[in-house]
Each structure stands twice: as structure tokens, then as C-alpha cells.
C-alpha positions as MATLAB code, in Angstrom:
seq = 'XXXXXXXXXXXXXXXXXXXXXXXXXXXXXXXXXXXXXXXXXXXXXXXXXXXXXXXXXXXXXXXXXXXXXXXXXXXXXXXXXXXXXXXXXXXXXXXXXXXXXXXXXXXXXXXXXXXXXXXXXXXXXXXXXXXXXXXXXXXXXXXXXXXXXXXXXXXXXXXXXXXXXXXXXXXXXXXXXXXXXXXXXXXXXXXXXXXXXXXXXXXXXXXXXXXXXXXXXXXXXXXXXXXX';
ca = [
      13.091  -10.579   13.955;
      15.912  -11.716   16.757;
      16.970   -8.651   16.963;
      13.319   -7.361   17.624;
      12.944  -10.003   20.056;
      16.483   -9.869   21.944;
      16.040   -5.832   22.081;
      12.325   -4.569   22.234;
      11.398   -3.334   25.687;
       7.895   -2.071   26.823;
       7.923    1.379   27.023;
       7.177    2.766   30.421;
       3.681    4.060   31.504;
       2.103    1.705   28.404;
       2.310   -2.574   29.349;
      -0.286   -3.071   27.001;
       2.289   -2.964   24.341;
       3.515   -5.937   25.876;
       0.549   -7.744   24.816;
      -2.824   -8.506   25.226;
      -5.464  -11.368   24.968;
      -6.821  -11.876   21.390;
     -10.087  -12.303   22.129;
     -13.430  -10.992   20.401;
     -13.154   -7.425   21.480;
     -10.254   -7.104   19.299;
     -12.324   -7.977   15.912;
     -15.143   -6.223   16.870;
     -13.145   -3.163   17.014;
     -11.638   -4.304   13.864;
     -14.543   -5.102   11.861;
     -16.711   -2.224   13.063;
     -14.037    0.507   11.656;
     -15.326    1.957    8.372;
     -11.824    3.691    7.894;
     -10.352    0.240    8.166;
     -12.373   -0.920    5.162;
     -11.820    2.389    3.261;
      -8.508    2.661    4.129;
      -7.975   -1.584    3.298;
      -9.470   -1.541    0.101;
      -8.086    1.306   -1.729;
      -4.947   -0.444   -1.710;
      -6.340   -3.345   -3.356;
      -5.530   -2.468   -6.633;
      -2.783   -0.822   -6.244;
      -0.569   -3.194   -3.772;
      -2.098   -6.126   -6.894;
      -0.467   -4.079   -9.443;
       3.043   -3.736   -7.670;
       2.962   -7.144   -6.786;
       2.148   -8.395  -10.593;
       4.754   -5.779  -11.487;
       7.752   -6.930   -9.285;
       6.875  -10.344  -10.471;
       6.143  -10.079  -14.752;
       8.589   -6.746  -15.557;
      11.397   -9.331  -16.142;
       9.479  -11.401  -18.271;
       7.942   -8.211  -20.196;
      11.750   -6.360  -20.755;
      12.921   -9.428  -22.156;
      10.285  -10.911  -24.380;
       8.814   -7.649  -25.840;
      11.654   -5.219  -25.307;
      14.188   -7.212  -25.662;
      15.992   -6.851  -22.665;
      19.030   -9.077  -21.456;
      18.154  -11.481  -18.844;
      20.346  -10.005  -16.223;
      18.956   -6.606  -17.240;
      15.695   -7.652  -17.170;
      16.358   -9.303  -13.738;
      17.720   -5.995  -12.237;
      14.657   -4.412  -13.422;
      12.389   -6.588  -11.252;
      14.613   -6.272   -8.628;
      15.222   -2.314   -8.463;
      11.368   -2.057   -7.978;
      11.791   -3.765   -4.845;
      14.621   -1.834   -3.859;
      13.202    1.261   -4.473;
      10.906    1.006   -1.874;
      13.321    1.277    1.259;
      14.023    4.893    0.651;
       9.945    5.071   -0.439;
       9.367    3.913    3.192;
      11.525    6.365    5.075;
      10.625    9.586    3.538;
       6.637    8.643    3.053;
       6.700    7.801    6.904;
       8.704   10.569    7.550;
       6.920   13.191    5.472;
       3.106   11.703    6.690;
       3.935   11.454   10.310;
       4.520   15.480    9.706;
       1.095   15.830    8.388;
      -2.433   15.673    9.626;
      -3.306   14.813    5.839;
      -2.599   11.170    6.387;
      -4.934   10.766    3.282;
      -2.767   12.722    0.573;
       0.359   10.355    1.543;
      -2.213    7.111    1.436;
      -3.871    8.251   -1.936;
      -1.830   10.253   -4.261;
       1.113    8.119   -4.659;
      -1.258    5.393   -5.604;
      -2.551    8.111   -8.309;
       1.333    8.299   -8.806;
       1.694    4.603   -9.170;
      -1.339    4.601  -11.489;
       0.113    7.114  -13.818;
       3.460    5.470  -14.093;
       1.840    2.241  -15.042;
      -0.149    3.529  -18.479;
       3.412    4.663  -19.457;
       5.172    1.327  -20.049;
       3.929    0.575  -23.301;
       4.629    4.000  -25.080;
       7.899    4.664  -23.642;
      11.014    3.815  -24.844;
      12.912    1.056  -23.261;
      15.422    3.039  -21.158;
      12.459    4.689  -19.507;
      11.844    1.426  -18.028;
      13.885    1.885  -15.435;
      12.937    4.892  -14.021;
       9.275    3.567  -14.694;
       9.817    0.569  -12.079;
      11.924    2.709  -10.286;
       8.936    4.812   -9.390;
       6.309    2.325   -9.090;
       8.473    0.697   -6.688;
       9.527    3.681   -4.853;
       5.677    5.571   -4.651;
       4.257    2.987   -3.837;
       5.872    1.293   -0.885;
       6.071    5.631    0.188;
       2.324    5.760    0.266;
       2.440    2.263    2.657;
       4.238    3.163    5.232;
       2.028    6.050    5.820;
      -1.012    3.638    5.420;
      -0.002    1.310    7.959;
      -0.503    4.070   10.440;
      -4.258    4.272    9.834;
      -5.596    1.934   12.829;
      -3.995    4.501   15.325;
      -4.196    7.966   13.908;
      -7.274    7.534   11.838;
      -9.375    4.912   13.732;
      -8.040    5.597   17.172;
      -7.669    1.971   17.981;
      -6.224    0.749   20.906;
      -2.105   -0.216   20.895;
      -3.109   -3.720   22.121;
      -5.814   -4.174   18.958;
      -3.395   -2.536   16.359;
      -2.005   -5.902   15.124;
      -5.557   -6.851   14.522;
      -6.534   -3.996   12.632;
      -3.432   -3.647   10.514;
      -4.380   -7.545   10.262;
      -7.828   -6.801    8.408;
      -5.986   -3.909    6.045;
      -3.679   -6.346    4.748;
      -6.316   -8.917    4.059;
      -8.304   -6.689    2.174;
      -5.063   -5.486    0.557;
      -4.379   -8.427   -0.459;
      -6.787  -10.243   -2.143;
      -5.538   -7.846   -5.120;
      -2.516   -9.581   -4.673;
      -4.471  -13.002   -5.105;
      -6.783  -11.968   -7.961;
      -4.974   -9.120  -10.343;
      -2.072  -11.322  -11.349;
      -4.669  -13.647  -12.147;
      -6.392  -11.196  -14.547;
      -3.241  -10.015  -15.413;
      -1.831  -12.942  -16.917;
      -5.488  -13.846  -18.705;
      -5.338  -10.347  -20.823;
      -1.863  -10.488  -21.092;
      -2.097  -14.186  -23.224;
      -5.338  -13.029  -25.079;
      -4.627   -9.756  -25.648;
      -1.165   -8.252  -24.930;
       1.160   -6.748  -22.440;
       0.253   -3.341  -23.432;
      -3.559   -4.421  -22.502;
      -2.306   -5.765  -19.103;
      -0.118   -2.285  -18.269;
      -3.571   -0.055  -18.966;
      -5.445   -2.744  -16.860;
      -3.204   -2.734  -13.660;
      -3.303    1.539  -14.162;
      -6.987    1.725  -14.208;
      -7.546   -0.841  -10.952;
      -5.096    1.171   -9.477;
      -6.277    4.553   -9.917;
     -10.336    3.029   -9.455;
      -9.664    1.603   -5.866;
      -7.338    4.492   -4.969;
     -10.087    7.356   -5.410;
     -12.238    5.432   -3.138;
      -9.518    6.274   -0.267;
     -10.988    9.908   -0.740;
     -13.972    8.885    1.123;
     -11.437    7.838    4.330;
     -11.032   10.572    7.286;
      -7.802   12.555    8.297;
      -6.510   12.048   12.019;
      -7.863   16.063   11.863;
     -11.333   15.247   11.207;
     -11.185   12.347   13.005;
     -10.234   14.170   16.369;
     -12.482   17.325   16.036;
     -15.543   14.584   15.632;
     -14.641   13.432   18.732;
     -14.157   16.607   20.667;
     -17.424   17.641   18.625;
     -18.981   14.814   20.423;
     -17.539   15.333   23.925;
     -19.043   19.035   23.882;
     -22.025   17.612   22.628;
     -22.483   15.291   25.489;
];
């Protein structure tokens, strides 16, 4: 963040970028996005199932598969990891691509898929299990975060807020999976809490099908424009 602060510049031609006024105009433009709300809530379930994941693997290597604790720790901590390189190459790869939704919704399938496999494989397969959940999923954010300006079209100044109402929605699977999580996992078992985080996953990721491609999204408007 210092660094950010001691070296951004505004870019010529663009001083919105240095900032604007936060005032309604920026939530209305928010709120009034469908793709936002698409976009936001098919992460739900999958950004609440990393976040579970990162937290309880440790806990599950150790107490059911009988993990060391500094093993078990490394687990937890190579899912987190993973996702530096998952950022580069899914921002990379999507920002190559005018199928933004592919790189938003199939390594949440990915991440889905990945999941229903911890209880039936054997324990050395855990870490290329977390390995990948870690990895796909963090790839499939980066591209995400890009949705306010390729797919909505939103203005640099209003970004922030936009991004702003993704995350929210994003995150109240944060708040409320672990939750659920945790209440199967003590009445039921692990292997009951692995399916569940797969299936919420893979549920709130199809409905980022219905969300529009910066393609579609541009040949509406010059649809419109020859329209008008």
C-alpha cells in the first residue's frame, strides 16, 4: 500500500482516475447493473468454500487423516499460496479473451470438482487437492474482478463501487458457509461438509452462465446506437 501510494501517478488524458466524489450516482450505477449481481453472486459459494477450506483443511488432515501438525499446517497454507500464480495466468489468459465468462465460471466448476474428491482420495492427494482449489480458484478471481469495466461498462471513477457490491455479495458466503459448514461437519461428518461446499459451489457458479461477455455486451450497444 506505500508503495501504491508513494508511486501511482494518474495516467495522462484520464484525471478521473485520480478520484471522484462518492456520491449517489455511483450506487445507482452500482445497484442498477444486473451483471454486477450475476457476476457477485456466483461467487458466493464458491469464494465460501475456499475460505472454509483455507481455514478447516488443517484441522481435517490432522484429525481424520492423520496428518502431522506442521503438515497439516502447510496444507492450509499452500492453498493460499497457490493462488499467486492462479492470479497471474487467469488475468493473463482472460484479459486475452472476450469470453470473460469461461475464466469467471469454469474454474469455479473446477473448484467444485476438486472439492467432492477429498473424502475418497487418499491422503497424499491432499495436496494437490488444496493445491488446486487454491490455485483455480483465486485464477477465476482475478478475471472476475474485471467485470464492472469490461462487462458492465462502468465508469473508472465508479469501479471501486462496483467491485465494492461484488465483494459484498461474494462474501456473505464467506459469512454463512463456514457456518453451515461447521453445523454438518459436528452432526454429520467431514465427508458430509466436503460434498456440501462442492454442491454450493457448483449451484451458484452455473448461475454465472446467465452473465454477458464484454462481446455481447458491446454489440448490444452498437445494436442500440444503429437502432437509434
Amino acid at each position: 500500500m506505500l508503495a501504491t501510494i508513494i508511486a501511482f501517478q494518474i495516467p495522462e488524458g484520464d484525471q478521473s482516475l485520480g478520484g471522484a466524489r462518492f456520491d449517489r450516482t455511483a450506487i445507482q450505477t452500482a445497484l442498477a447493473s444486473r451483471d454486477l449481481w450475476v457476476y457477485g453472486v456466483s461467487l458466493l459459494g464458491g469464494y465460501g468454500a475456499y475460505f472454509t477450506t483455507s481455514q478447516l483443511f488443517t484441522e481435517y488432515a490432522t484429525l481424520e487423516r492423520h496428518f502431522a501438525s506442521s503438515s497439516g499446517g502447510l496444507l492450509s497454507a499452500l492453498i493460499l499460496l497457490a493462488g499467486i500464480p492462479g492470479s497471474v495466468l487467469g488475468g493473463y489468459w482472460a484479459h486475452r479473451s472476450r469470453n470473460l465468462r469461461m475464466f469467471v465460471v469454469g474454474p469455479l466448476i473446477v473448484v467444485a470438482a476438486l472439492l467432492v474428491l477429498i473424502p475418497v482420495v487418499p491422503a497424499g492427494a491432499l495436496w494437490a487437492l488444496g493445491i488446486g482449489i487454491g490455485f483455480f480458484l483465486i485464477f477465476g478471481f482475478a478475471p472476475w474482478l474485471t467485470v464492472p469495466a469490461r462487462v458492465c461498462n462502468i465508469e473508472h471513477q465508479y469501479v471501486g463501487t462496483a467491485t465494492g457490491l461484488m465483494i459484498t455479495l461474494a462474501a456473505i458466503g464467506g459469512f454463512f458457509i463456514p457456518i453451515i459448514f461447521g453445523h454438518l461437519v459436528s452432526h454429520t461428518s467431514f465427508d458430509t461438509g466436503w460434498v456440501f461446499l462442492a454442491i454450493v459451489s457448483f449451484v451458484f457458479a452455473l448461475l454465472g452462465l446467465a452473465g454477458r461477455n464484454p462481446v455481447a455486451v458491446s454489440e448490444r450497444a452498437h445494436l442500440d446506437t444503429s437502432m437509434g
